[in-house]
MARBAFI-875146 format. One line per 2 residues: number of its first residue (from 0); their letters; for each residue x, y, z of C-alpha. Coordinates in pm, whole numbers, plus 32768, in hexadecimal, padded with zeros to 4 digits. Example, Ala and Ser with C-alpha at 12.3 -4.5 7.8 and 13.67 -1.06 7.14 Angstrom:
0	AS	84CE/7E3E/830C  8557/7F96/82CA
end
This chain:
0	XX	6760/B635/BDC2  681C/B635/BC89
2	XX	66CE/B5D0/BBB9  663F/B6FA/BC33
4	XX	6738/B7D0/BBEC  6745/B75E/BA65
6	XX	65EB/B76A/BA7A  65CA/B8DB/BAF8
8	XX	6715/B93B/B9E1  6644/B86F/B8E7
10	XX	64FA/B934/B909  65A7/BA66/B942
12	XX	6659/BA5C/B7DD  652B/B9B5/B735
14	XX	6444/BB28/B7B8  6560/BC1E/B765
16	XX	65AB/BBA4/B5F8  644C/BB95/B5AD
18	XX	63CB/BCDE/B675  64F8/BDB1/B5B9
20	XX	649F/BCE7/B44E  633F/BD38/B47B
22	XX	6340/BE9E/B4FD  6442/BEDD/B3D8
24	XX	6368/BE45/B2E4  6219/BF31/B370
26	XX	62F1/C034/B37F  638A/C01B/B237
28	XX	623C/BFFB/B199  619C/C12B/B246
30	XX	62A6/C211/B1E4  62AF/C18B/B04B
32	XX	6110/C1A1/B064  616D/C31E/B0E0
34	XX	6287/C36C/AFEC  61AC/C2BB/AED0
36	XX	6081/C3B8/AF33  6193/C4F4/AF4A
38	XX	624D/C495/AE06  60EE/C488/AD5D
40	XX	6099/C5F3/ADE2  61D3/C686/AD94
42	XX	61F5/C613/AC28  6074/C67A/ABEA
44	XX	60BB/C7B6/AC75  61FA/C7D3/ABBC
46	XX	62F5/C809/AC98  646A/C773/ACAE
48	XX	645A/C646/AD6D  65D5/C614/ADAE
50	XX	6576/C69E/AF12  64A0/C5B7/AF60
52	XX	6542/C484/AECA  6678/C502/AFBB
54	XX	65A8/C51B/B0F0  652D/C3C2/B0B8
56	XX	6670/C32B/B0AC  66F9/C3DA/B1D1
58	XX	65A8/C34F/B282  65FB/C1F9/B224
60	XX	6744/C1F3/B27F  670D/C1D2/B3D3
62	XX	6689/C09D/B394  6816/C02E/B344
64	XX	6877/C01E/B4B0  6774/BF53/B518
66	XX	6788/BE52/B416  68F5/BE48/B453
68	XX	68F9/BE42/B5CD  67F8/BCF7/B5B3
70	XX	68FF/BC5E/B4BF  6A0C/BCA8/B5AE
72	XX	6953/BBD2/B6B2  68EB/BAD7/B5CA
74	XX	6A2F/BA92/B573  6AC6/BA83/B6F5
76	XX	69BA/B9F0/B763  69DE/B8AD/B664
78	XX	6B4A/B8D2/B63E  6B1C/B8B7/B4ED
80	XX	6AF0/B9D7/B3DC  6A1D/B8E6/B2EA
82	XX	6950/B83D/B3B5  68D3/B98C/B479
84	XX	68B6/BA31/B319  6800/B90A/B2C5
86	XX	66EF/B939/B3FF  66DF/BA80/B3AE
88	XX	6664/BA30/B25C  658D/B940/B2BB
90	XX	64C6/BA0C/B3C2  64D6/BB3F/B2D1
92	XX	644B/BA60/B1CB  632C/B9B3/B29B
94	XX	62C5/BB57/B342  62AB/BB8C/B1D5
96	XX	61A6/BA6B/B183  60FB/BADD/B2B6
98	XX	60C1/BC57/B235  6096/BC05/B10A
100	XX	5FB1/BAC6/B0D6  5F45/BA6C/B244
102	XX	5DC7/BAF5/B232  5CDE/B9CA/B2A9
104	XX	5C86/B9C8/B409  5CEA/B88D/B445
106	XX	5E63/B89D/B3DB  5E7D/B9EF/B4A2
108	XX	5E25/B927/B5D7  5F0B/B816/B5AB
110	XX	5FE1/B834/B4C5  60FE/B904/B570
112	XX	6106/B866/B694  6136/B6F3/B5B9
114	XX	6243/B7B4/B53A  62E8/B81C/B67F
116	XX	62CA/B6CC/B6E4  6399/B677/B58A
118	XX	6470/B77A/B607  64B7/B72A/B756
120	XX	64B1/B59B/B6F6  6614/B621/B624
122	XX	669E/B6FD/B700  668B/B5ED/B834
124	XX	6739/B4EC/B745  6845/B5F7/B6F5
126	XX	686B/B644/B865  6845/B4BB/B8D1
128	XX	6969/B44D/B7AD  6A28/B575/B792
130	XX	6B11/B49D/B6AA  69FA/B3E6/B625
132	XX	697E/B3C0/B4AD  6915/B570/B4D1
134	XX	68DD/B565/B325  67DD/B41A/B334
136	XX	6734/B4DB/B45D  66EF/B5E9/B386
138	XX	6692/B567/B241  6598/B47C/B334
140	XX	6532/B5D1/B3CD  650D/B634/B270
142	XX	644B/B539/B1F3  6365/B535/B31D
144	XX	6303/B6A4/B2E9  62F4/B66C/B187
146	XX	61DA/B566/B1AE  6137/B631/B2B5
148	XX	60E1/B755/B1B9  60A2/B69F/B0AB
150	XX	5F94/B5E5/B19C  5F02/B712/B24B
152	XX	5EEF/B7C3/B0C4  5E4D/B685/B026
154	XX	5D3F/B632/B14D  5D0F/B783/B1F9
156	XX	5D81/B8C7/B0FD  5CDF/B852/AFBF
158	XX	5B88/B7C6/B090  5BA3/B946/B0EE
160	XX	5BB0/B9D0/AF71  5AB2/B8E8/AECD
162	XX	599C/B930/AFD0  59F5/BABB/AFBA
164	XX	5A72/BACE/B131  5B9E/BB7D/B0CA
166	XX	5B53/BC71/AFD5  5BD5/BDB3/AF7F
168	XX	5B0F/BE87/B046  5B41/BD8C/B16D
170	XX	5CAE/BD20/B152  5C94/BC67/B2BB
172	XX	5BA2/BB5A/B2F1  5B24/BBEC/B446
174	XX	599B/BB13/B46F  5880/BB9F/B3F8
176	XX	5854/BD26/B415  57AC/BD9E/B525
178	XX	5693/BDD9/B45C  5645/BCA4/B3E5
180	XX	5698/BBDB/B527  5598/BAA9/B567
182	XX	54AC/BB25/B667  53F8/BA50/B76F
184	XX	5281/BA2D/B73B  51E9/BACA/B865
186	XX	5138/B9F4/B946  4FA5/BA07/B97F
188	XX	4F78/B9E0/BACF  4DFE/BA03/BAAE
190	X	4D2F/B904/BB60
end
């Protein structure tokens, strides 16, 4: 009963950080990709764009509390400001990678979830050995993900750039378009 429950607290913290780190990161994006397009507009038209600049800080601040609030439960959670800061960083660092450079079909399919099971490999040691070696976990965690990346980027992501599957025009590798999807010969059923 009490592997479950570590289990259920495990998976439970492992989703939240990395739901709140990646809607942050979308969100953050969309609203710079918006302000970039605005602040362009304004200064070609000439206008003061002190407004603007205002009303995009006030917009992002609301991003404080949330950031702050998953800190706050990092750090109960591990009892341990440096090691939750530390998880934070680390899943803030890999949901970077992942909107940034993960593009090949391949490491979209499996990638995150070999990185969940990093995740949730660390957080059931932590939870196992609560006064266990937490640090070596980490760096091991660390150095686990580490390798991961560099392998999906070496064999997958830059297979995906030399044969043009990931291209400007089609950041995602997605298959073939619909247009140019292999078709079945039709069958002759004449006699």
């Amino acid at each position: 009963r009490a592997r479950r429950w570590r289990t259920t607290i495990a998976s439970f913290v492992i989703f939240a950080t990395s739901t709140l780190v990646h809607y942050t990161l979308r969100e953050t994006q969309t609203r710079m990709l918006r302000f970039t397009a605005e602040l362009r507009e304004t200064i070609s038209s000439r206008r003061s764009y002190a407004r603007l600049v205002t009303a995009h800080l006030l917009d992002s601040a609301a991003f404080a509390p949330i950031m702050i609030g998953m800190m706050a439960f990092l750090f109960e959670f591990f009892a341990d400001q440096i090691l939750g800061l530390l998880v934070l960083t680390l899943v803030w660092g890999v949901e970077l990678y992942a909107a940034v450079a993960l593009r090949a079909r391949t490491s979209v399919r499996y990638l995150p979830r070999l990185l969940v099971t990093y995740l949730a490999a660390l957080h059931a040691y932590l939870f196992k050995h609560p006064f266990g070696f937490k640090y070596v976990a980490l760096l091991a965690c660390v150095a686990a993900i580490g390798h991961a990346l560099l392998f999906f980027w070496n064999r997958y992501e830059l297979q995906a750039l030399r044969t043009a599957a990931v291209t400007a025009a089609r950041p995602r590798d997605t298959g073939p378009p619909l247009d140019e999807s292999p078709r079945r010969p039709s069958r002759s059923y004449s006699r």
